[in-house]
VEXDREN-2710 file (C-alpha; in Angstrom, 1 decimal):
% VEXDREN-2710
k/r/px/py/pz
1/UNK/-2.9/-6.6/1.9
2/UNK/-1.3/-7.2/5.7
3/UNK/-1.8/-11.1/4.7
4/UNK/-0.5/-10.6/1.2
5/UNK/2.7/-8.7/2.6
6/UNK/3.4/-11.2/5.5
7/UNK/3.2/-14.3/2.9
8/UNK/6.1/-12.8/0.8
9/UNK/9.1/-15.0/1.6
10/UNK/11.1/-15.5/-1.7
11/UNK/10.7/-14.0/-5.2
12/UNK/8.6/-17.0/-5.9
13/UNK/6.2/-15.8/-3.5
14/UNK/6.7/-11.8/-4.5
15/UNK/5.9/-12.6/-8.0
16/UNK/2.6/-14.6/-6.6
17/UNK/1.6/-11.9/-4.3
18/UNK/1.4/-9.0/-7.4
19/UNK/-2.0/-9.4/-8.5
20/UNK/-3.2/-9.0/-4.9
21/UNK/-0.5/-6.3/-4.7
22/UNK/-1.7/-4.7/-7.7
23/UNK/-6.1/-4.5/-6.4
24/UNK/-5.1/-3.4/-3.5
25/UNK/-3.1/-0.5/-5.5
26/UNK/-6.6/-0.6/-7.5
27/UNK/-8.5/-0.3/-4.0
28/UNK/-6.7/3.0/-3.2
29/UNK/-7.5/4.6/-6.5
30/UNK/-11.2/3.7/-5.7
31/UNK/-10.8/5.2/-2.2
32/UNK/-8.8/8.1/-3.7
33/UNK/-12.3/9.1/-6.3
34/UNK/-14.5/8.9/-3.6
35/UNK/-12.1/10.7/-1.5
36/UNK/-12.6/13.6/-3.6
37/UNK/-16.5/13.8/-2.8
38/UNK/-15.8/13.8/1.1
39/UNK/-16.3/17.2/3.1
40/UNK/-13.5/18.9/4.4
41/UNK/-14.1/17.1/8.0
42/UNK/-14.4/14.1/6.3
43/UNK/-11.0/14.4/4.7
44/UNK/-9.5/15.5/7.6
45/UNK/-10.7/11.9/8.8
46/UNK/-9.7/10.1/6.4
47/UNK/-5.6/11.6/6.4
48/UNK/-5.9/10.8/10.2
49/UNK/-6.4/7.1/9.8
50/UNK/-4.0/6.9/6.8
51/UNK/-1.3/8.5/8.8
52/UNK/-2.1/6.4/12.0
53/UNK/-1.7/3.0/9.7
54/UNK/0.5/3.9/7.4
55/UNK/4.0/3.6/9.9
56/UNK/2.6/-0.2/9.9
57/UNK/2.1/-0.4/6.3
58/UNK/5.5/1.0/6.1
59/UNK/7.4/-1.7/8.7
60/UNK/5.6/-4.0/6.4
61/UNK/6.8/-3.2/3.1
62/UNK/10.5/-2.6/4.1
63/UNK/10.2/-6.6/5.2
64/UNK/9.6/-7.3/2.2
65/UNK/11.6/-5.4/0.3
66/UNK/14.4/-6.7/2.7
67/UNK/14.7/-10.2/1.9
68/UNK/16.9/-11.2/-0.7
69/UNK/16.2/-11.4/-4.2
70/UNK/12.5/-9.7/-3.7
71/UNK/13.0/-5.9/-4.6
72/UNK/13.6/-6.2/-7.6
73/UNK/10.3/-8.4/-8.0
74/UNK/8.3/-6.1/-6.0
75/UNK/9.5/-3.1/-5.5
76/UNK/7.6/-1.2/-8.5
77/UNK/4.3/-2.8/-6.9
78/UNK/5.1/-1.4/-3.3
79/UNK/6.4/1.9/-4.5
80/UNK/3.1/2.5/-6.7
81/UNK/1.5/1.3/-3.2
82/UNK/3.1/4.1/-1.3
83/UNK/2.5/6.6/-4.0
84/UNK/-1.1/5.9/-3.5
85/UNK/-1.2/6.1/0.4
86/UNK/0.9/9.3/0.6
87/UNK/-1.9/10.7/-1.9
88/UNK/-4.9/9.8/0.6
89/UNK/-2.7/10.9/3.3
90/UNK/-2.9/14.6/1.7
91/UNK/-7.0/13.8/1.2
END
């Protein structure tokens, strides 16, 4: 996703990058399930690492959504994105 984000220089290349925006939004819902089945240790864990990369998910995404013309191509995509990290951040 870091490679996906840092590619993003135009709406050209927003509108490219939204099926890889889009698994890794699948990816999360896939880590989310099997979130579910982890111990109470184990989700303790996993809201530890989300919170400890999630201030650089966050620096990326802003980028993005900074340069001209590009929010309103992927702004739905990165907001569904967050949506999905702040939920495994509460795992």
């Amino acid at each position: 996703m870091k490679a996906t984000l840092q590619g993003v220089r135009d709406a050209a290349s927003a509108k490219a990058a939204l099926p890889q925006l889009e698994k890794g939004a699948a990816e999360f819902d896939k880590i989310r399930e099997l979130s579910a089945k982890l111990p109470g240790d184990g989700k303790s864990a996993l809201a530890s690492f989300v919170a400890t990369v999630r201030p650089t998910l966050d620096e990326l995404f802003n980028k993005v959504l900074a340069i001209p013309d590009v929010d309103a191509v992927a702004k739905p995509a990165i907001d569904a994105l967050r949506a999905k990290i702040n939920a495994l951040g509460k795992a």
